[in-house]
C-alpha positions as CSV (number, residue, x, y, z in Angstrom):
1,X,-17.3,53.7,44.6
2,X,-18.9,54.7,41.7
3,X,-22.2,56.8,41.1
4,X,-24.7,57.9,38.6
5,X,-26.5,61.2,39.4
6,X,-29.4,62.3,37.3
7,X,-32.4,65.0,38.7
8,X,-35.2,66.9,37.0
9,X,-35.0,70.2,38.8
10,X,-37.7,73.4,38.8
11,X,-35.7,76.0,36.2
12,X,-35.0,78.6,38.8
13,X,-32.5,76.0,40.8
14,X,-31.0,74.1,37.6
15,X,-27.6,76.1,37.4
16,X,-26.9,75.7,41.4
17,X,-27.5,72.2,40.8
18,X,-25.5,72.1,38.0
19,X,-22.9,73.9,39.9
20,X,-22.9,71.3,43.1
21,X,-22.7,68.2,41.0
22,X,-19.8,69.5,38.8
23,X,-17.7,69.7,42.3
24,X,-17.9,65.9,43.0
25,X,-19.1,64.5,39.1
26,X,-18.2,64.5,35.4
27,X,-21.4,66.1,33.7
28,X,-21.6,63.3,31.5
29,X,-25.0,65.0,29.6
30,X,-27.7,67.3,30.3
31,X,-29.3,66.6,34.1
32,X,-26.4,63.5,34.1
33,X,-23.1,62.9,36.5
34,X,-21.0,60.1,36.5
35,X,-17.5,59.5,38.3
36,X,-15.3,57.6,41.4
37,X,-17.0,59.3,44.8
38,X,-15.8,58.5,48.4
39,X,-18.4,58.1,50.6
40,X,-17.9,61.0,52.6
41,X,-17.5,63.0,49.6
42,X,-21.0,61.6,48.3
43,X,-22.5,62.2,51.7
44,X,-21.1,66.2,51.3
45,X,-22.7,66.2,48.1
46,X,-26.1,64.8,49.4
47,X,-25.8,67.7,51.9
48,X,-25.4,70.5,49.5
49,X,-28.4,69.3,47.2
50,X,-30.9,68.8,50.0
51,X,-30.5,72.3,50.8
52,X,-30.7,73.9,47.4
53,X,-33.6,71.7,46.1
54,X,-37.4,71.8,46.9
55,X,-38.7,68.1,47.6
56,X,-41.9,68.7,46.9
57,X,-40.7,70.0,43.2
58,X,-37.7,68.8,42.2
59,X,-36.4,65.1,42.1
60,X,-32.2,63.8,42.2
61,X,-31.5,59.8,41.7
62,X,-28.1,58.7,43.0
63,X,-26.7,55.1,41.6
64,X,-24.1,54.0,43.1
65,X,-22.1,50.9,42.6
66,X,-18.9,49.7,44.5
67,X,-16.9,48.6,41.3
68,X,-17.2,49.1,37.4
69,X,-15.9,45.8,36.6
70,X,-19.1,44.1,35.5
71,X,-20.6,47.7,33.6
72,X,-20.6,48.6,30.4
73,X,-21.2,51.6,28.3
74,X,-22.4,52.4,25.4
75,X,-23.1,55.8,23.8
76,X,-25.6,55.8,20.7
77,X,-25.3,59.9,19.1
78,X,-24.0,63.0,20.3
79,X,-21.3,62.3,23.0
80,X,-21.2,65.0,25.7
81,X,-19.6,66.4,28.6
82,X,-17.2,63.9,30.2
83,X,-15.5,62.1,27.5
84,X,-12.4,60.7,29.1
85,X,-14.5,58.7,31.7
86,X,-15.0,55.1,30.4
87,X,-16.5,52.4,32.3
């Protein structure tokens, strides 16, 4: 499958975030993950951010989507992070 991650995290937990996401994601652009995820994997990586993030602060938003086929993207600016991942 294939998922979108973004969150708005407090500051003091950014860079563990950060850190969890780049395990599983392509960090596509700042608080922004893209990439093919089992489900298990995605389920591990659920795991890891529900311990690391504060619920009552911080907020993650997983898409996910069982094919690409129908997606588009389309990148207006600065291209960051993952540049070899096209939908």
């Amino acid at each position: 499958m294939f998922a979108i991650l973004v969150y708005d995290i407090n500051e003091k937990r950014v860079a563990k975030i950060l850190k969890i996401c780049r395990k599983y994601l392509v960090w596509v652009q700042n608080s922004v993950f893209e990439g093919e995820i089992t489900k298990a994997k995605l389920e591990k990586l659920k795991m890891e951010l529900k311990k690391e993030i504060n619920e009552k602060e911080d907020s993650v938003i997983i898409y996910t989507f069982r094919t690409t086929r129908y997606s588009n993207r389309e990148i207006m600016g600065l291209e960051r992070g993952g540049q070899d991942i096209i939908l």
